[in-house]
N, C-alpha and C positions, 0 to 999 in steps of 0.2 A: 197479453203482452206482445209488444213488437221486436222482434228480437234479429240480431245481425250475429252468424258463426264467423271467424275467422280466428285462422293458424294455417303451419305449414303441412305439407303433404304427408302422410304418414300419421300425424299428430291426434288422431279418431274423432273427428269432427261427423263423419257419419254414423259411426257405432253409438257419438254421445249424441245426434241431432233424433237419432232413432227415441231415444231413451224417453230424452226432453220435451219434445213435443207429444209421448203419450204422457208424463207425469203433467204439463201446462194443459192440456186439451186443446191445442191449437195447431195449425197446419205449418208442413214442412215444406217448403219454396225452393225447389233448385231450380236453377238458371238452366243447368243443359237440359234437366226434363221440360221446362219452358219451353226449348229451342226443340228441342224434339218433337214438343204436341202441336207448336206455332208449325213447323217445316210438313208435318203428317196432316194437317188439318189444313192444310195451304193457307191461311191466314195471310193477308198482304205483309204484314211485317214477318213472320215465317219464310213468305217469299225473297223476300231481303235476303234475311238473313241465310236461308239454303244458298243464295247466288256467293256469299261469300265461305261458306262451308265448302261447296262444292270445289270453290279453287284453291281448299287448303288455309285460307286467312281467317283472320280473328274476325268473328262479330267487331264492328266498330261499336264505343261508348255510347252512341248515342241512339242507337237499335237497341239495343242490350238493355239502357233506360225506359224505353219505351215501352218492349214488350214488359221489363218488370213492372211499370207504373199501372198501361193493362191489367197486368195478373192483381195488383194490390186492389184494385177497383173493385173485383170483385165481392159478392154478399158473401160467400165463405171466408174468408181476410177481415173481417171483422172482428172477430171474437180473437185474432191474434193468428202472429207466427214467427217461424223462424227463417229467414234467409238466407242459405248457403250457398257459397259460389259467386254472392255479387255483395255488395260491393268489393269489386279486385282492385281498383285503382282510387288515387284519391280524387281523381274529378268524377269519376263515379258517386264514389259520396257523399262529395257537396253536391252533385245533382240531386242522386237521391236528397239527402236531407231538404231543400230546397223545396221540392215537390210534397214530400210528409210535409212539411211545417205550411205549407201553402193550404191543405188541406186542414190541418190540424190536427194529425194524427203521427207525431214525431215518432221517432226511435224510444224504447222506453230502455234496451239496456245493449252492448256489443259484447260477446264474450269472446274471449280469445284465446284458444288453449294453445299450451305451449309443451317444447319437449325438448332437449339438447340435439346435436346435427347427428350424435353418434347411433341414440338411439332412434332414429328417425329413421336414419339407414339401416340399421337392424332391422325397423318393424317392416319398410317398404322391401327389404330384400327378401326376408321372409314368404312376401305374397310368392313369388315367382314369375312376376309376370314381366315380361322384355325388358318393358319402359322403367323396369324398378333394378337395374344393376345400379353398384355403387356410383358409378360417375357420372350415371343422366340423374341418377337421386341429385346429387351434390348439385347437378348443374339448375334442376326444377329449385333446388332449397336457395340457390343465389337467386334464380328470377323472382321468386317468393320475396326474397329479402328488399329485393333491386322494386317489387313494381306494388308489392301486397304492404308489407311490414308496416311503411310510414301512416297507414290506417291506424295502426296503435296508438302512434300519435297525436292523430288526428281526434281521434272518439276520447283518447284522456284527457284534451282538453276540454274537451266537452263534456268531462265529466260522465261518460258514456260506458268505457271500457270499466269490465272488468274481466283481471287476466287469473286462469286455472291450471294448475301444473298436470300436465298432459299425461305424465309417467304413473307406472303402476297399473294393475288390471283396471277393466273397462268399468267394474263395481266400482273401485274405490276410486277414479276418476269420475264417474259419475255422482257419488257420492258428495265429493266435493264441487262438481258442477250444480250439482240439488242445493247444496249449501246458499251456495254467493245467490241463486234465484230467490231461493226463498227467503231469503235476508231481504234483497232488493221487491219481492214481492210487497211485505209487510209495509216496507216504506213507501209504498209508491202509492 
């Protein structure tokens, strides 16, 4: 399976990408450990990419595709996985999609968990870490909203998304992430 994580901060998208990719058998893809093995391995596009890390800026869209498109190439990315972290924007995704379907190797499903803003900020303040007081929470959950969200959109028309209610321990969140996979397994 080829699979795309998203939801907002807080929402356990790592605790449940842990789960999911041992129950699928297939590999977990984040974007920043990409940027981290491409910038340690000096990789030309690593290179890139550190000139903009180092001065504080975003990877631009079109680096960010690049190295993911690299990393999918690879013989391990075959047998499947999950994607977290990218695509964050919607020109991201129609890039990506764009490239999959060029190949032949489309999305096969987007999951997208979800959570209310209150307990968002419960779980992120809980961690204790700087970046998680209440009002840089609220401010990441507006950028979420403002640059991430309209991907929901995006993949329901495409018949792509499916969304999983975030709340309740990581079991039973899981539980119901197993569910909607294994449903869409069978059919696909």
């Amino acid at each position: 399976m080829r699979l795309v994580f998203i939801g907002p901060p807080g929402v356990g998208k790592g605790t449940q990408s842990e789960r999911l990719v041992r129950h699928l058998g297939i590999l977990h893809l984040s974007t920043g450990e990409m940027l981290r093995i491409a910038c340690a391995e000096q990789t030309e596009l690593g290179k890139q990419a550190d000139r903009y890390m180092d001065s504080g800026e975003l990877v631009p869209d079109e680096l960010m595709l690049n190295l993911v498109t690299d990393r999918l190439m690879a013989e391990d990315c075959k047998r499947g996985y999950l994607l977290d972290g990218f695509p964050r924007t919607l020109g991201q995704a129609e890039s990506l999609d764009q490239i999959l379907a060029s190949r032949g190797t489309p999305l096969d499903m987007v999951l997208e968990l979800t959570a209310d803003a209150d307990e968002l900020i419960r779980r992120l303040a809980a961690r204790g870490r700087k970046d998680d007081q209440p009002e840089i929470v609220r401010r990441r959950l507006e950028e979420y909203e403002r640059q991430t969200a309209p991907l929901s959109d995006y993949y329901s028309r495409r018949s792509l998304l499916r969304t999983v209610d975030g709340q309740g321990t990581p079991d039973e969140v899981f539980q119901r992430v197993k569910a909607v996979i294994d449903k869409d397994r069978v059919a696909l």
